[in-house]
Each structure stands twice: as structure tokens, then as C-alpha cells.
PDB file with SEQRES, HELIX, SHEET and CRYST1 records, atoms N, CA, C and O in Angstrom:
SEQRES   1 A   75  UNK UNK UNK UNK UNK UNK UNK UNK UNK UNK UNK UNK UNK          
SEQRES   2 A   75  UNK UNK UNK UNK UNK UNK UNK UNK UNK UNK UNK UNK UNK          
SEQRES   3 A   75  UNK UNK UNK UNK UNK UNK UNK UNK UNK UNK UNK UNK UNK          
SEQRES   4 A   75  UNK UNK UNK UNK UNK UNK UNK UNK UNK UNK UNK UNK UNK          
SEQRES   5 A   75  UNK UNK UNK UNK UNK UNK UNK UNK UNK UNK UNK UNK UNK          
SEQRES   6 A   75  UNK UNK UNK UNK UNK UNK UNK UNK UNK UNK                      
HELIX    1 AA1 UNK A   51  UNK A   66  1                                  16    
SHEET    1 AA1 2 UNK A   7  UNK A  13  0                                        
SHEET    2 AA1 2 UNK A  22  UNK A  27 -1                                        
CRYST1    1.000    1.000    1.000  90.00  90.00  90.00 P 1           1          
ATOM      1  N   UNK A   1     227.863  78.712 -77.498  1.00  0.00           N  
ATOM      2  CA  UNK A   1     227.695  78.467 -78.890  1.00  0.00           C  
ATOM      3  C   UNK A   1     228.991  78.846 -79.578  1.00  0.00           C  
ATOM      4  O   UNK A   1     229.690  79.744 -79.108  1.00  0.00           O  
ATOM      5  N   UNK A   2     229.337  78.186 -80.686  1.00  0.00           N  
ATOM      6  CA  UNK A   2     230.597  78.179 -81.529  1.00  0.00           C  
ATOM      7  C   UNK A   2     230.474  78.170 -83.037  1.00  0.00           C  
ATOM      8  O   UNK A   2     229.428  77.638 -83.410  1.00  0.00           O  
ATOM      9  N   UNK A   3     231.126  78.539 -83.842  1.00  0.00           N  
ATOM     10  CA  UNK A   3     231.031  78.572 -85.524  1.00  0.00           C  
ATOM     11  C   UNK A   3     231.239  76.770 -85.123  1.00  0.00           C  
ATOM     12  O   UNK A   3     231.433  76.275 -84.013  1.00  0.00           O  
ATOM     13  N   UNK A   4     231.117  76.102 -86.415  1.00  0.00           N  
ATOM     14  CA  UNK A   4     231.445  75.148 -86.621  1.00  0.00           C  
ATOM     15  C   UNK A   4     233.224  74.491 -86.717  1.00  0.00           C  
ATOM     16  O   UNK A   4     233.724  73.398 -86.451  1.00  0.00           O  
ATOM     17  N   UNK A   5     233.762  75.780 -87.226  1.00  0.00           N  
ATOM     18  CA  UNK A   5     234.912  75.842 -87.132  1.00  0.00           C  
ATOM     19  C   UNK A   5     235.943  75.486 -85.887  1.00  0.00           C  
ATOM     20  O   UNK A   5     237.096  75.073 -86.010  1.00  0.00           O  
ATOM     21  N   UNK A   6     235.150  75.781 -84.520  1.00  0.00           N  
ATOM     22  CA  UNK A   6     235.724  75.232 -83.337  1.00  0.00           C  
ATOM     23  C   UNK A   6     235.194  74.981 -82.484  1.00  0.00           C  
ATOM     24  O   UNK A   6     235.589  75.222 -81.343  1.00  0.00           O  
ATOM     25  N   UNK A   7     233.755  74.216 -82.875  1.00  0.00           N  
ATOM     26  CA  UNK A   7     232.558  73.093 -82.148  1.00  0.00           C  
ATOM     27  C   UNK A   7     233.006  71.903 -82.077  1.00  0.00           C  
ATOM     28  O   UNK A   7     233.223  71.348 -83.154  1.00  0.00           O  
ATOM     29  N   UNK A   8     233.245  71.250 -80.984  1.00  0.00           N  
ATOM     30  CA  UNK A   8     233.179  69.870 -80.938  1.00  0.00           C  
ATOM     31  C   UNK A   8     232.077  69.330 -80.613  1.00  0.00           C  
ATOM     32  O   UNK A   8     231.406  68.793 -81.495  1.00  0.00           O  
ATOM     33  N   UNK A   9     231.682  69.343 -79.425  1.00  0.00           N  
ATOM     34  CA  UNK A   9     230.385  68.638 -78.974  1.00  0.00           C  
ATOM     35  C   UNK A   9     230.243  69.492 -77.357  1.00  0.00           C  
ATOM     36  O   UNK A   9     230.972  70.285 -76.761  1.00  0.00           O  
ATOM     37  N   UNK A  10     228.805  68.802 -77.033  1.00  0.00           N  
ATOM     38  CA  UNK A  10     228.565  69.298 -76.028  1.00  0.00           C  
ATOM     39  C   UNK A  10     228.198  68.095 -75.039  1.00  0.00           C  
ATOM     40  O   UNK A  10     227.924  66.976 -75.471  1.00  0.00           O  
ATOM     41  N   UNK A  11     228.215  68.446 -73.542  1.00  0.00           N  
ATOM     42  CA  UNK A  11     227.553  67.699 -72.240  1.00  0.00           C  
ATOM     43  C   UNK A  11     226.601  68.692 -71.358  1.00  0.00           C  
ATOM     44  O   UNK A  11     226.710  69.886 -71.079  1.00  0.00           O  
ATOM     45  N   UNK A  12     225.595  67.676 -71.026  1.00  0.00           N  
ATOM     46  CA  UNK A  12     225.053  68.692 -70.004  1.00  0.00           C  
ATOM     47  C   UNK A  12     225.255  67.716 -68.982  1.00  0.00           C  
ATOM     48  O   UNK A  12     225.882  66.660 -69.069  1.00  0.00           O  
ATOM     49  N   UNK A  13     224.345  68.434 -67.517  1.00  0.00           N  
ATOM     50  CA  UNK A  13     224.587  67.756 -66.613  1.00  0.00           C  
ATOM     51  C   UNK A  13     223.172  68.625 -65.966  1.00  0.00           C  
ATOM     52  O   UNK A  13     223.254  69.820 -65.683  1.00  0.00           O  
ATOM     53  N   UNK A  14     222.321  68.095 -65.848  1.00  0.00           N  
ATOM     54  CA  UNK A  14     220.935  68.235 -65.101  1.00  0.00           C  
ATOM     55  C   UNK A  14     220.658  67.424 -64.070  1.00  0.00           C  
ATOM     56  O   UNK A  14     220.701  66.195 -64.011  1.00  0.00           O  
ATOM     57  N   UNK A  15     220.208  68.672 -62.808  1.00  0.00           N  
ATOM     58  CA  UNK A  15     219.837  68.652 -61.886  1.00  0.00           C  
ATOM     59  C   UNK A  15     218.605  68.873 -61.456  1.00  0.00           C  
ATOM     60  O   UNK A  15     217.828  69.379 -62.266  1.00  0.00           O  
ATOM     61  N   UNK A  16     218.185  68.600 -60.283  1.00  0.00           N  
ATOM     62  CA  UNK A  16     216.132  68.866 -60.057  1.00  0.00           C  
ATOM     63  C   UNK A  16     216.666  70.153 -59.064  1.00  0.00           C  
ATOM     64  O   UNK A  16     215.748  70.904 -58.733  1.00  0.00           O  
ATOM     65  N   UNK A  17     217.807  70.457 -58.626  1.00  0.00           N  
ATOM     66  CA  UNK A  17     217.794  71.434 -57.948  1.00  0.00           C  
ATOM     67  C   UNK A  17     218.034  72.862 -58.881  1.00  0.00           C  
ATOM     68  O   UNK A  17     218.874  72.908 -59.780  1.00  0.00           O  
ATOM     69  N   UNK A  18     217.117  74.057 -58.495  1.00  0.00           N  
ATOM     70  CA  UNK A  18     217.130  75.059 -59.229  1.00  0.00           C  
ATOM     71  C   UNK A  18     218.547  75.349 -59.590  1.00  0.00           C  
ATOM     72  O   UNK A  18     219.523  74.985 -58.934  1.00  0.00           O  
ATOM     73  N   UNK A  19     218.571  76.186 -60.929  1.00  0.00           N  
ATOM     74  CA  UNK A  19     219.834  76.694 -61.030  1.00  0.00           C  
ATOM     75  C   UNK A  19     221.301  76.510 -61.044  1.00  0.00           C  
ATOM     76  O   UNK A  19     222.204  77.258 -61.419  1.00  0.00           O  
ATOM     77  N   UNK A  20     221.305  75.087 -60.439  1.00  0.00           N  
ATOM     78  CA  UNK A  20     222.305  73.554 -60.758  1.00  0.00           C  
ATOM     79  C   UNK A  20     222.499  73.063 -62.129  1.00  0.00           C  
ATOM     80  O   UNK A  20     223.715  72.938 -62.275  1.00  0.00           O  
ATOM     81  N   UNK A  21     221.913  72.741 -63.152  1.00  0.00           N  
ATOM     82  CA  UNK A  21     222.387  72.287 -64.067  1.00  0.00           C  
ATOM     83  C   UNK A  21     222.906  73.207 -64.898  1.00  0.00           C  
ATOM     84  O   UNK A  21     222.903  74.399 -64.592  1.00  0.00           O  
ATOM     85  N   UNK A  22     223.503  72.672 -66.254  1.00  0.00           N  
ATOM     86  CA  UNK A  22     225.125  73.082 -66.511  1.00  0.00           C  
ATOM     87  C   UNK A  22     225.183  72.376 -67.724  1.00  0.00           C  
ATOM     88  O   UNK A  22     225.107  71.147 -67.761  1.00  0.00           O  
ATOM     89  N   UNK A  23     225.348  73.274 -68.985  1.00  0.00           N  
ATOM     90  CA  UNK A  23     225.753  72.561 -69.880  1.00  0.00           C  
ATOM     91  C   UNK A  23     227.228  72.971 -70.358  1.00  0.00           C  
ATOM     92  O   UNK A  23     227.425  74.185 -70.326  1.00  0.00           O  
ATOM     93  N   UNK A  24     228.477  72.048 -70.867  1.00  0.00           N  
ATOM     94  CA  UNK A  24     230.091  72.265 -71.353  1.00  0.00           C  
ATOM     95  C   UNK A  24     229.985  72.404 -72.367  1.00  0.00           C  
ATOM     96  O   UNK A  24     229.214  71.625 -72.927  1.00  0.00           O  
ATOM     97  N   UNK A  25     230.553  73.265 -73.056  1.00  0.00           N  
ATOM     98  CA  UNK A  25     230.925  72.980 -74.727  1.00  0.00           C  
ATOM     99  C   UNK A  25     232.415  72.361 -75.011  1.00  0.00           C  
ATOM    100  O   UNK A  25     233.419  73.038 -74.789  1.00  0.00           O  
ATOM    101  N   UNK A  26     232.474  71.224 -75.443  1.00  0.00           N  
ATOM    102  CA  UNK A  26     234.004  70.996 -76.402  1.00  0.00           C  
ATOM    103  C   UNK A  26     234.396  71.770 -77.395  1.00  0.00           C  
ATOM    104  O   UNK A  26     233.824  71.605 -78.472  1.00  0.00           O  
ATOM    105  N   UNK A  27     235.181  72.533 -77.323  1.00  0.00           N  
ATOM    106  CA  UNK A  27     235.808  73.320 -78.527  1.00  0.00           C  
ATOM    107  C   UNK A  27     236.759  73.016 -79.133  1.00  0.00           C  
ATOM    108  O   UNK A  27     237.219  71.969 -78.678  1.00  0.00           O  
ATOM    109  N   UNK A  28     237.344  73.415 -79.991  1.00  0.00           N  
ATOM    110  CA  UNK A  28     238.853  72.956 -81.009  1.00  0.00           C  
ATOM    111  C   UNK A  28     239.285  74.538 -80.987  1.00  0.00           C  
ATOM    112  O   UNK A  28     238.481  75.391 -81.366  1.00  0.00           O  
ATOM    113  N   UNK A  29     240.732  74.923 -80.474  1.00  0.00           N  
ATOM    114  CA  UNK A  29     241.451  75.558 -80.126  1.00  0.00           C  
ATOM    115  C   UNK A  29     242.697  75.692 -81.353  1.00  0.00           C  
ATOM    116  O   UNK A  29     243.730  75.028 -81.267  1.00  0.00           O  
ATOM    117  N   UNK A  30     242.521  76.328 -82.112  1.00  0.00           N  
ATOM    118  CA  UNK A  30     242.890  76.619 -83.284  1.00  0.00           C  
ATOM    119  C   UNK A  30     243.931  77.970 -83.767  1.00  0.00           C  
ATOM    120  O   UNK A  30     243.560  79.004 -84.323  1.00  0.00           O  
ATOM    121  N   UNK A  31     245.282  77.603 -83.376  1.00  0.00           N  
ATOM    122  CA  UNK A  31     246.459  78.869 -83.517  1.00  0.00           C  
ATOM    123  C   UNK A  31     245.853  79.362 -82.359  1.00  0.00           C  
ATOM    124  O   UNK A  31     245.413  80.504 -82.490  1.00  0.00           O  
ATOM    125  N   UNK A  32     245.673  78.759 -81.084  1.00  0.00           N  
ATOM    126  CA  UNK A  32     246.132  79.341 -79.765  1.00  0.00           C  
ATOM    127  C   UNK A  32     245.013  79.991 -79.509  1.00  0.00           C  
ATOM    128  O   UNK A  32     245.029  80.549 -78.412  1.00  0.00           O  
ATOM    129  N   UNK A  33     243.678  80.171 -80.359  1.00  0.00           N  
ATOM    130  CA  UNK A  33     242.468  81.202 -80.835  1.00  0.00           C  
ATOM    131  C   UNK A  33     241.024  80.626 -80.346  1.00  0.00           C  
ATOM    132  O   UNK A  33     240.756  80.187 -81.465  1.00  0.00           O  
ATOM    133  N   UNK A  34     240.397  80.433 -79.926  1.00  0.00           N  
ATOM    134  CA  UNK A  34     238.547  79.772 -79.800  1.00  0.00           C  
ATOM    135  C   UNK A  34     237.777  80.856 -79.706  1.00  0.00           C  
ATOM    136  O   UNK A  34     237.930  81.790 -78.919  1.00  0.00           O  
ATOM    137  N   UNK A  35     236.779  80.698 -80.681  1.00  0.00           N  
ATOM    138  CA  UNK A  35     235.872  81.929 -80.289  1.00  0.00           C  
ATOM    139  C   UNK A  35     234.332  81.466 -79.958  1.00  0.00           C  
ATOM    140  O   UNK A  35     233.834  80.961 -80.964  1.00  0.00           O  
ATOM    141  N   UNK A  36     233.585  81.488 -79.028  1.00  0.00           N  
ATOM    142  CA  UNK A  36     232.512  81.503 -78.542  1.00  0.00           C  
ATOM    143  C   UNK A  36     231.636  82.433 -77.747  1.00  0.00           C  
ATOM    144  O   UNK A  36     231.985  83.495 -77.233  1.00  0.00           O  
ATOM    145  N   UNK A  37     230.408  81.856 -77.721  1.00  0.00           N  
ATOM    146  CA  UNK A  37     229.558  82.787 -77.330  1.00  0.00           C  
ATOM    147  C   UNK A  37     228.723  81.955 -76.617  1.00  0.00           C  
ATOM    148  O   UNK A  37     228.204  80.872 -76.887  1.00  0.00           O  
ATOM    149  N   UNK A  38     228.683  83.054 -75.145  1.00  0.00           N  
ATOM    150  CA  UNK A  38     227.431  82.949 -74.156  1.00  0.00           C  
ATOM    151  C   UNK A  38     226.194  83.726 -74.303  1.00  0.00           C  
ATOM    152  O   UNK A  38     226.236  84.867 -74.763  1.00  0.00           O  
ATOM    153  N   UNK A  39     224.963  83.107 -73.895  1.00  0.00           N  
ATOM    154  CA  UNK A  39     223.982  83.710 -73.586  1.00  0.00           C  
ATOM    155  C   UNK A  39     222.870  83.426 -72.737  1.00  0.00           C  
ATOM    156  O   UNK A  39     222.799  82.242 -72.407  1.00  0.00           O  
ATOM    157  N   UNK A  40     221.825  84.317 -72.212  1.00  0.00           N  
ATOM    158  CA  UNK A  40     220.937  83.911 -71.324  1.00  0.00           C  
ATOM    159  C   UNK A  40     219.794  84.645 -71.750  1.00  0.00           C  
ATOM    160  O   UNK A  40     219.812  85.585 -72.544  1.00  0.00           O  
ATOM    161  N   UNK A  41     218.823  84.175 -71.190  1.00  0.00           N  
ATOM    162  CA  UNK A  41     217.365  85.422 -71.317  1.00  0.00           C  
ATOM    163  C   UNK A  41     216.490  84.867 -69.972  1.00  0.00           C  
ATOM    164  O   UNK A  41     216.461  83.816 -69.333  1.00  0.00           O  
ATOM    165  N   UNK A  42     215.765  86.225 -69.905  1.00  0.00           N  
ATOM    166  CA  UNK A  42     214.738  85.828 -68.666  1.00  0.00           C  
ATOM    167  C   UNK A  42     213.598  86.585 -69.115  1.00  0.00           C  
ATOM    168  O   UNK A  42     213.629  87.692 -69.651  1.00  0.00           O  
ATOM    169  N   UNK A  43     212.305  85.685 -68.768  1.00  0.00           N  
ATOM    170  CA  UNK A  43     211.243  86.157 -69.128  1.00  0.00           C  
ATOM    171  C   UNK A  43     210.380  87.267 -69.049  1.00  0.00           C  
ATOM    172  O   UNK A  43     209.542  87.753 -69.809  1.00  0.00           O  
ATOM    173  N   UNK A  44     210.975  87.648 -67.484  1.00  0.00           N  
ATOM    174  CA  UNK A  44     210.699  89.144 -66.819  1.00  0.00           C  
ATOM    175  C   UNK A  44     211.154  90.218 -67.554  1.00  0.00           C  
ATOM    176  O   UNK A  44     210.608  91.267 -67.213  1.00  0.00           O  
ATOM    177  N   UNK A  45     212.289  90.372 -68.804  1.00  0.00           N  
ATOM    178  CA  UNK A  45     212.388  90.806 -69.520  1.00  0.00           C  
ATOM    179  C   UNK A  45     211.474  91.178 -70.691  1.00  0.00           C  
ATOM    180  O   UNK A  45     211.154  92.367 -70.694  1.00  0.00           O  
ATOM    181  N   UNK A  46     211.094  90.601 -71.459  1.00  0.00           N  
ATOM    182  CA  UNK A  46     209.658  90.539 -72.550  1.00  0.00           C  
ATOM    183  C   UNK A  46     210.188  89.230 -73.662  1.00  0.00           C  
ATOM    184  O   UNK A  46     209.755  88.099 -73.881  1.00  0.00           O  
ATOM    185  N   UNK A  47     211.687  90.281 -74.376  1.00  0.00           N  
ATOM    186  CA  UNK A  47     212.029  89.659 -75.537  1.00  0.00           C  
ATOM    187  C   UNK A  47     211.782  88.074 -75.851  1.00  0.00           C  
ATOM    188  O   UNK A  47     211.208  87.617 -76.839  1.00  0.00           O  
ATOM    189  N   UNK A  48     212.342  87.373 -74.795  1.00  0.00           N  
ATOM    190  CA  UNK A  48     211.801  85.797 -74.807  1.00  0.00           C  
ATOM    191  C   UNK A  48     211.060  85.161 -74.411  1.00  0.00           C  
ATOM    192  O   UNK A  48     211.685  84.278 -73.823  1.00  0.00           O  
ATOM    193  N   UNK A  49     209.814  84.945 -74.302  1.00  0.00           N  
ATOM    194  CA  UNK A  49     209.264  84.234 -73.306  1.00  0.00           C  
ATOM    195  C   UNK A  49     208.564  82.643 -73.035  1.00  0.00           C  
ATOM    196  O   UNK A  49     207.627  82.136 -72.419  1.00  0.00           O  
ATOM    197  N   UNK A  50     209.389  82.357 -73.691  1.00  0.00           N  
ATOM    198  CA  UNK A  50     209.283  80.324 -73.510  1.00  0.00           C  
ATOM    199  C   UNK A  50     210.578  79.462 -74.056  1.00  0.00           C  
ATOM    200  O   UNK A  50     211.523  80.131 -74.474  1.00  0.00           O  
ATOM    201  N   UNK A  51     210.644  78.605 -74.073  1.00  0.00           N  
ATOM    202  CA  UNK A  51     211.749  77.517 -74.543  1.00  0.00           C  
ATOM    203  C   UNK A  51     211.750  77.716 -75.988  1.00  0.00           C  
ATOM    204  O   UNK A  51     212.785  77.810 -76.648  1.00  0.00           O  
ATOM    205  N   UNK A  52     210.930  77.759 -76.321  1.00  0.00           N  
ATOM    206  CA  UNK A  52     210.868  77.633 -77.934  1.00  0.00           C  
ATOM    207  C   UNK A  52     211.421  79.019 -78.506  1.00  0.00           C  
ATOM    208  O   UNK A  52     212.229  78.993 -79.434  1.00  0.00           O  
ATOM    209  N   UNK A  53     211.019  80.143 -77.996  1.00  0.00           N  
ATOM    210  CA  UNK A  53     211.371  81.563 -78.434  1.00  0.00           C  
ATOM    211  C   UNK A  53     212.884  80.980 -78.105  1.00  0.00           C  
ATOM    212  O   UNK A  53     213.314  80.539 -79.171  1.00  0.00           O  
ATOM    213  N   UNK A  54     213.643  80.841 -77.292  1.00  0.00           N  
ATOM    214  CA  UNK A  54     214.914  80.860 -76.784  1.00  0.00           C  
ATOM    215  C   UNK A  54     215.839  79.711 -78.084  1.00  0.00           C  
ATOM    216  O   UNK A  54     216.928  79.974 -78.593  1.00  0.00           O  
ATOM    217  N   UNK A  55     215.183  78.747 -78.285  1.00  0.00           N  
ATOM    218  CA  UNK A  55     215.607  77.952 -79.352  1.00  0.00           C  
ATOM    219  C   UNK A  55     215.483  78.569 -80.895  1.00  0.00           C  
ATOM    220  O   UNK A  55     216.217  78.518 -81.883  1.00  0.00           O  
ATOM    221  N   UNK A  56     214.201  79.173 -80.614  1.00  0.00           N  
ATOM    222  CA  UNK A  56     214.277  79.846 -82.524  1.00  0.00           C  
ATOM    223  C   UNK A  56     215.471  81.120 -82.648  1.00  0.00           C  
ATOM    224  O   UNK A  56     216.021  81.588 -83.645  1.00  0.00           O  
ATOM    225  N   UNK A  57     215.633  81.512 -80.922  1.00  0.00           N  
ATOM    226  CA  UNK A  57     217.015  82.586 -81.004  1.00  0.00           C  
ATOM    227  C   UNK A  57     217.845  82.014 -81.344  1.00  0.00           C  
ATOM    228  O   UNK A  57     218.270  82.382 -82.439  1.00  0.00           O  
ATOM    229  N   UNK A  58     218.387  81.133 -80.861  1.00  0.00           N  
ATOM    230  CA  UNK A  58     219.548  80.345 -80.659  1.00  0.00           C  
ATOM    231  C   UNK A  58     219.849  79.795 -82.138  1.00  0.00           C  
ATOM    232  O   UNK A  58     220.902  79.918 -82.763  1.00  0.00           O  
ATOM    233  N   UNK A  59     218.482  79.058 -82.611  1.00  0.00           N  
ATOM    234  CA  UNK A  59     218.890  78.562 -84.386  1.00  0.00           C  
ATOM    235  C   UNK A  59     219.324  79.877 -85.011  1.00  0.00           C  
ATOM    236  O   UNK A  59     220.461  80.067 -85.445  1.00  0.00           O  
ATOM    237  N   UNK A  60     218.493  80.633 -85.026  1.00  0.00           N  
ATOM    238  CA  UNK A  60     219.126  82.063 -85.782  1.00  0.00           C  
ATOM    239  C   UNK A  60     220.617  82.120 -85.412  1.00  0.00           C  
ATOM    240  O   UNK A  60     221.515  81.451 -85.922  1.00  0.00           O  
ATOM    241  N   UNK A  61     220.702  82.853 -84.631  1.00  0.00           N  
ATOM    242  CA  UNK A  61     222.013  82.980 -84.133  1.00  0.00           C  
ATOM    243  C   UNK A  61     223.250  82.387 -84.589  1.00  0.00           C  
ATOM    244  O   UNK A  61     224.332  82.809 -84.997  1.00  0.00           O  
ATOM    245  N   UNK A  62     222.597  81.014 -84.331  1.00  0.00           N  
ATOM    246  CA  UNK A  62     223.823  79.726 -84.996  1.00  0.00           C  
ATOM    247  C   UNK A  62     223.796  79.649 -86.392  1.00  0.00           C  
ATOM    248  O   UNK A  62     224.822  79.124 -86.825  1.00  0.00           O  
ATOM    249  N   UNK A  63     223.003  79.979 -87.244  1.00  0.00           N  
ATOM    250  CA  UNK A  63     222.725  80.070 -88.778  1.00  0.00           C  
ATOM    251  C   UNK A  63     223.605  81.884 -89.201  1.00  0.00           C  
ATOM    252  O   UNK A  63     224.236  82.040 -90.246  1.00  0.00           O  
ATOM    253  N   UNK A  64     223.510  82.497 -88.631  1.00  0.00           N  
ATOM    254  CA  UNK A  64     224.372  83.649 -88.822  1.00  0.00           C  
ATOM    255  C   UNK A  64     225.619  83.796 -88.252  1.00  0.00           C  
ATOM    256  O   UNK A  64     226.385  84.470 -88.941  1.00  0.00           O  
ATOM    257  N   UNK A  65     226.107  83.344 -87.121  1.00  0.00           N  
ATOM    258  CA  UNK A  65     227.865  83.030 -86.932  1.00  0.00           C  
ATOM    259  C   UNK A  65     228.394  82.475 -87.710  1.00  0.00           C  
ATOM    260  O   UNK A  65     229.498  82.843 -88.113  1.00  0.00           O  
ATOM    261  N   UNK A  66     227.520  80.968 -88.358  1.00  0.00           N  
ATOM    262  CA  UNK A  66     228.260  80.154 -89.858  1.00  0.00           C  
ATOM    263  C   UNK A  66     227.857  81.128 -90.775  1.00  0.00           C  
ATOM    264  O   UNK A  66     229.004  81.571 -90.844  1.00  0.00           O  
ATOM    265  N   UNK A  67     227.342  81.732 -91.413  1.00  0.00           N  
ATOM    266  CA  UNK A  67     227.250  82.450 -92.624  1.00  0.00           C  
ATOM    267  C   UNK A  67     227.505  83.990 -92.500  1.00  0.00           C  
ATOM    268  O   UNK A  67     226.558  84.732 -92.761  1.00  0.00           O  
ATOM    269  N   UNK A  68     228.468  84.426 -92.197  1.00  0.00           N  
ATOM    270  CA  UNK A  68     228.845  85.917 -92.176  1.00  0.00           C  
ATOM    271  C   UNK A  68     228.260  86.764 -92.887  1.00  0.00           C  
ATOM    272  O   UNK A  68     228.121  86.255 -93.999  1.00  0.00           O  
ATOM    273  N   UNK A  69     227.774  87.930 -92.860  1.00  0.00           N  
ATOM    274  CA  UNK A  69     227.447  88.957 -93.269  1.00  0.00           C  
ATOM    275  C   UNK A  69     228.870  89.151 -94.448  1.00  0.00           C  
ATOM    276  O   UNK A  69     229.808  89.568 -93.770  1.00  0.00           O  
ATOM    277  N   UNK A  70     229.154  89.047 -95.403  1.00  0.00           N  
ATOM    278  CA  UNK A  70     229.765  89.570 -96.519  1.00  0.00           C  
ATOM    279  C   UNK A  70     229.820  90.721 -96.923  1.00  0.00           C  
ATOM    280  O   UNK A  70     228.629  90.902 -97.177  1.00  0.00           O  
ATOM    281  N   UNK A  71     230.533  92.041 -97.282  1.00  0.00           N  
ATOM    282  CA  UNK A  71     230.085  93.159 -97.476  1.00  0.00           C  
ATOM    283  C   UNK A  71     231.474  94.090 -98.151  1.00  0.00           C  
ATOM    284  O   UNK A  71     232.482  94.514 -97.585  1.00  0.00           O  
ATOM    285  N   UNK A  72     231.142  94.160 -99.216  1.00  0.00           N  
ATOM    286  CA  UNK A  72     232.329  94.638-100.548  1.00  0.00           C  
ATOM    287  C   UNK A  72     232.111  95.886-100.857  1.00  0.00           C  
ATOM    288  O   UNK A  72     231.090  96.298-101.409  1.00  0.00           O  
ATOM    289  N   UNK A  73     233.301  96.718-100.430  1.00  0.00           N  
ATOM    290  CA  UNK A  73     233.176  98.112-101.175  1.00  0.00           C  
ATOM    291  C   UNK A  73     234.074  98.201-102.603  1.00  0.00           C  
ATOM    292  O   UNK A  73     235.208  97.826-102.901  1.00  0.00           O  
ATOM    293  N   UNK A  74     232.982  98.895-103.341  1.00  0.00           N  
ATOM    294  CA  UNK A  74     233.314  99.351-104.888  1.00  0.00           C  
ATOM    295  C   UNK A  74     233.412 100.598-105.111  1.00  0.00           C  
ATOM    296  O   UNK A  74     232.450 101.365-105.132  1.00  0.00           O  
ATOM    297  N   UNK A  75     234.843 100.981-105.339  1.00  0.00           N  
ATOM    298  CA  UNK A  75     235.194 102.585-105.383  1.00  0.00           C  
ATOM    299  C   UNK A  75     234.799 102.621-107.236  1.00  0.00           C  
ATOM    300  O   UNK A  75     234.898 103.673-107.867  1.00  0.00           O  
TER     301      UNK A  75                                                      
END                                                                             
């Protein structure tokens, strides 16, 4: 996952064999700089446990890398 700022697009590439498929991100490489982010979850864990939990992470996620936390100190 990427700000919008250096998202291009994405490919996957799905397989029927476990653990084979693979998705690329295109990025835009900007003053020598890209910033992205990996992630995973497994169910044996608790926090996620279906496709959909993993997608409502993921929208979050992507809705808060574009909109920064802002935060102004007033002496």
C-alpha cells in the first residue's frame, strides 16, 4: 500500500497453488524517495478473521496514510 502520492497501479498474479499468488505495486519514485507499506494477518491470531475484516483494515489504513494526523503546538 502507498499514499496516493506514489501509487501507480497494481497487478496480481493468482495461482490455485497455495501460497503462490502475488500481488506488484507500481509506484512513482519521487527525489530518489517511495514510501510504502506491507502487510499480512492470519487468523490464528484473533485480530482478523475473514476477507472482509482484512479489507475494512486495509480501507482504514489507506484513508489515514492520505489524511495525516495534523497536530499544532501553541506556546
Amino acid at each position: 500500500m502507498a499514499t496516493k502520492k506514489y501509487f501507480c497501479d497494481f497487478e496480481t498474479y493468482d495461482t490455485k497453488a497455495v501460497d503462490l499468488s502475488n500481488a506488484y505495486a507500481n509506484l512513482k519514485v519521487k527525489n530518489n524517495i517511495v514510501v510504502y507499506y506491507a502487510g499480512h494477518a492470519w487468523k490464528k491470531q484473533g485480530d482478523i478473521k475473514n476477507a472482509k475484516e482484512w479489507q475494512d483494515y486495509l480501507d482504514q489504513f489507506s484513508e489515514n496514510i492520505n489524511n495525516p494526523l495534523e497536530v499544532s503546538l501553541v506556546k
